[in-house]
C-alpha positions in Angstrom: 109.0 -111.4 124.7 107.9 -112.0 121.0 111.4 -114.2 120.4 114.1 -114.8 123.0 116.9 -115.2 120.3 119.9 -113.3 120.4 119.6 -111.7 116.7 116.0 -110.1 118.2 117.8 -109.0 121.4 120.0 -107.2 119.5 117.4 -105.6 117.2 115.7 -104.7 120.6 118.6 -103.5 122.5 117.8 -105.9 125.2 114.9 -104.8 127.5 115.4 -101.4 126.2 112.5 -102.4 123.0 110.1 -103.7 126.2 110.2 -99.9 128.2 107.6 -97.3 127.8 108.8 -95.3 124.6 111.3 -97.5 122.9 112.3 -95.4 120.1 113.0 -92.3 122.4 114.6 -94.0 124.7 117.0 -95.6 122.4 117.4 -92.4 120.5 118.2 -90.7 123.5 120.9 -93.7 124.2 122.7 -93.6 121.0 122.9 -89.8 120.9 124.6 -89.8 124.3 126.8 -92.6 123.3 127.7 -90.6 120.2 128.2 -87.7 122.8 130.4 -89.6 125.2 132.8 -90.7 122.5 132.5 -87.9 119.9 133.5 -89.7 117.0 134.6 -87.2 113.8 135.7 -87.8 110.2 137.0 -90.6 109.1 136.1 -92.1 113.3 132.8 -91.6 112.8 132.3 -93.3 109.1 133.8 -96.3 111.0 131.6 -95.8 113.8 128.6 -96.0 112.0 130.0 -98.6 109.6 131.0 -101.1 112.4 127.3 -100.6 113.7 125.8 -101.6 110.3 128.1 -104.7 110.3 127.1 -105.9 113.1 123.2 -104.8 113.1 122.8 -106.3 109.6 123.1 -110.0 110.2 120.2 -109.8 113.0 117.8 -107.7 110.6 118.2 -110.6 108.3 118.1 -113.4 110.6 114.7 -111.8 111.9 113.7 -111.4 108.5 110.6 -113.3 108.6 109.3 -111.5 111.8 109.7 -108.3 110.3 108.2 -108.9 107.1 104.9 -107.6 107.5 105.5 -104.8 110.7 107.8 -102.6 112.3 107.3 -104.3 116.1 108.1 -101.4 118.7 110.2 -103.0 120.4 112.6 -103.5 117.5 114.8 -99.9 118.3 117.9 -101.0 116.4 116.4 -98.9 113.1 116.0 -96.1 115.5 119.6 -96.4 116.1 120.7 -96.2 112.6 118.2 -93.4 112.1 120.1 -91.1 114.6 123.5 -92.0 113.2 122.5 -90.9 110.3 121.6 -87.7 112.1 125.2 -86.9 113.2 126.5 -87.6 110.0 129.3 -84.5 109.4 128.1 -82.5 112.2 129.9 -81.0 114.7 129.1 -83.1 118.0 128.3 -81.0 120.9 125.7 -81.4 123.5 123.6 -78.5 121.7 123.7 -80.5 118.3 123.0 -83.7 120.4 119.8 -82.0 121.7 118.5 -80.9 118.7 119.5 -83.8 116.7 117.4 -86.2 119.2 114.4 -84.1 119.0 114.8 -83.5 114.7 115.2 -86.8 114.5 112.3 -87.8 116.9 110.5 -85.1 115.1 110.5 -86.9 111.8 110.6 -90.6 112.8 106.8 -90.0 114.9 105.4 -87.4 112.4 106.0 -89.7 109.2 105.6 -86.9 107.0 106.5 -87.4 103.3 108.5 -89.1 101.8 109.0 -90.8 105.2 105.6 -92.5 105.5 105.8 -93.5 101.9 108.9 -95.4 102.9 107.0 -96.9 105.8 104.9 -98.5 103.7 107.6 -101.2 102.5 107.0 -104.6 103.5 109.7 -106.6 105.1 113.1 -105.3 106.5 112.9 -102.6 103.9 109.8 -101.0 105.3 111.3 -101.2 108.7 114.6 -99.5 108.3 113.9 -96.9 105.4 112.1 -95.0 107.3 114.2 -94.1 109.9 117.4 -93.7 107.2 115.1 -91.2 105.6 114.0 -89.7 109.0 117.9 -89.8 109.5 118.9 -87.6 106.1 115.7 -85.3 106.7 116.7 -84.7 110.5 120.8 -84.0 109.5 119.7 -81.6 106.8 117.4 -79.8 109.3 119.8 -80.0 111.9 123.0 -78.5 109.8 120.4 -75.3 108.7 119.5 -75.4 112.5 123.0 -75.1 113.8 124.1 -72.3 111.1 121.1 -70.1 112.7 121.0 -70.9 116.2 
């Protein structure tokens, strides 16, 4: 492991940043977790503001071993990415399905203005990205679930 601290652990979900496929696999975790408990409304806003509270003081502890890459292993940006994908939608497990491959969709491809965003050094490089992966994949997802 790069660093055995506990702020990194967190950023790496535990061994979950070591397995084949990190991002997918924590994708596929948070989507289910947002599945099992469903949060809605005013639930979900504290859902996802709880998360950033407690995710934001090990992105800057680990500051200076983010500051030139986004290490795979680090999934907690993945995380955030797909909470922003359930923003205001309707959770059900055909949203959740789409919403993990959207999402997945636009966090791989990098396609503007998501690689631009890459491109940031430091902790702003590695969670823009997925936030804007995020805000793509809910506004595809929202004209997905009107026509499907």
């Amino acid at each position: 492991m790069k660093n055995k601290n506990i702020f990194y652990k967190i950023l790496t979900l535990g061994p979950i940043g070591y397995l084949p496929a990190p991002g997918t696999i924590a994708t596929i975790l948070t989507g289910l977790l947002i599945w099992v408990i469903k949060p809605q409304g005013i639930y979900y806003t504290v859902f996802a503001f709880v998360l950033f509270v407690l995710t934001l003081k090990p992105f800057t502890k680990c500051k200076k071993l983010l500051e030139d890459s986004d290490p795979p292993e680090v999934v907690m940006d993945e995380v955030w990415g797909t909470i922003i994908t359930f923003a205001g939608i309707l959770i059900s497990i055909k949203s959740i399905i789409l919403g993990i491959v959207i999402f997945r969709f636009f966090d791989i491809s990098k396609i503007w203005p998501i690689n631009r965003c890459e491109k940031r050094k430091g902790i702003n490089g590695v969670l823009m990205d997925d936030v804007v992966a995020g805000l793509l994949a809910n506004l595809v997802l929202r004209l997905c679930l009107i026509w499907i």
